[in-house]
C-alpha positions as CSV (number, residue, x, y, z in Angstrom):
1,X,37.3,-12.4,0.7
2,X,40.6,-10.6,1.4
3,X,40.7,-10.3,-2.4
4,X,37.3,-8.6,-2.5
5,X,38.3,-6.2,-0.1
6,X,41.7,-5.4,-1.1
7,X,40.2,-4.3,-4.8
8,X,37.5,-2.2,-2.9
9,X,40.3,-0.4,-1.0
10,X,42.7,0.1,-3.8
11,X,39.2,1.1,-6.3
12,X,39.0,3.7,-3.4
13,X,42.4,5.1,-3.7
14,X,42.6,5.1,-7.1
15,X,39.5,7.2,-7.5
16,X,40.4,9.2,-5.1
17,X,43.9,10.0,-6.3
18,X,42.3,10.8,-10.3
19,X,39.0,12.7,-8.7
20,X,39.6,15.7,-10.6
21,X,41.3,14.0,-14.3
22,X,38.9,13.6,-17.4
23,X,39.3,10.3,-16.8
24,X,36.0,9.9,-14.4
25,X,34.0,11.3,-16.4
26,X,34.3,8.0,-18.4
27,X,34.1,5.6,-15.2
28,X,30.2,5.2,-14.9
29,X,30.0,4.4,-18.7
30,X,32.9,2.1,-18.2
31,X,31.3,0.3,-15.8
32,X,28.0,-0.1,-17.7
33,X,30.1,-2.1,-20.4
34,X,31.7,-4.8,-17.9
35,X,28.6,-5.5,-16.3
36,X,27.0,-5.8,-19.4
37,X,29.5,-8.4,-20.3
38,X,29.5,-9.7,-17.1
39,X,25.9,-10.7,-17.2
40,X,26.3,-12.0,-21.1
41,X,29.0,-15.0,-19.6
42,X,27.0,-15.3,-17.0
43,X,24.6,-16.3,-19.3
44,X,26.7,-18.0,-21.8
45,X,27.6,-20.6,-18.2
46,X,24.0,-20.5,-17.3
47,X,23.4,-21.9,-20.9
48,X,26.0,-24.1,-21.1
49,X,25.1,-26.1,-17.7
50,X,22.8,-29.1,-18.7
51,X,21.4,-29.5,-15.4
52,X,20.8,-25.9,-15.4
53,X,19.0,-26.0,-18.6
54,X,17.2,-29.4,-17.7
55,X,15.8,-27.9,-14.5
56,X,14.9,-24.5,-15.6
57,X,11.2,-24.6,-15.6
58,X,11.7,-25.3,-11.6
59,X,14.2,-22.8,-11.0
60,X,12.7,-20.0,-13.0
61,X,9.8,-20.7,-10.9
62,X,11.4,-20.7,-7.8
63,X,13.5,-17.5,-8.8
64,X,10.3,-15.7,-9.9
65,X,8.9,-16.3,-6.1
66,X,11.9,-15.4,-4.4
67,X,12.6,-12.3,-6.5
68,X,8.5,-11.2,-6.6
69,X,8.4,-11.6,-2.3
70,X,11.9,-9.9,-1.8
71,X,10.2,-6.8,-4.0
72,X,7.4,-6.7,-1.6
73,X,9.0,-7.0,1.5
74,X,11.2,-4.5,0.2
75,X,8.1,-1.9,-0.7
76,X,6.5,-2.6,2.7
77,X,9.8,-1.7,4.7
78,X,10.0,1.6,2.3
79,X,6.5,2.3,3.5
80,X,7.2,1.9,6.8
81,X,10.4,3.8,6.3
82,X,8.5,6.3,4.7
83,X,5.1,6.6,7.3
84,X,7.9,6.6,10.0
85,X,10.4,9.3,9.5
86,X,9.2,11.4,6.5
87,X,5.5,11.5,6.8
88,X,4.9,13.3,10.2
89,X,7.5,16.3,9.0
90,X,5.3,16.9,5.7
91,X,2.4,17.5,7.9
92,X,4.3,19.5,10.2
93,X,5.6,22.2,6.9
């Protein structure tokens, strides 16, 4: 965790220090790349895991639920958000 944290911090400092070199302008394009291949060996270790493979069916299922009720919780909070704090001042303009 100390790791995880550390690398934030120092990511910080760094970007901080080059905020103004041509060198951000490349960053978010940067990062596209290495979580592009960080999802590809993800899913070269997905593939490579038997069990995984085996017991996909189940887990794809189970992933699909979890994924499909985490979207809708997450666009009835927004609502809520929404109705809450940013409907009443549109009526009010």
């Amino acid at each position: 965790m100390i790791q995880i944290l550390l690398s934030i911090i120092s990511g910080v400092a760094v970007g901080y220090a080059v905020r103004r070199s041509a060198f951000t302008k490349y960053v978010s394009r940067v990062i596209q790349i290495i979580i592009l291949l960080l999802l590809f060996f993800l899913g070269v270790s997905v593939g490579s895991n038997k069990e995984v493979v085996n017991n996909f069916g189940a887990i794809g299922l189970d992933a699909f639920v979890i994924a499909a009720l985490a979207t809708l919780g997450s666009l009835i909070g927004a609502r809520m958000v929404y109705k809450l704090f940013f409907e009443s001042k549109k009526n009010d303009v």
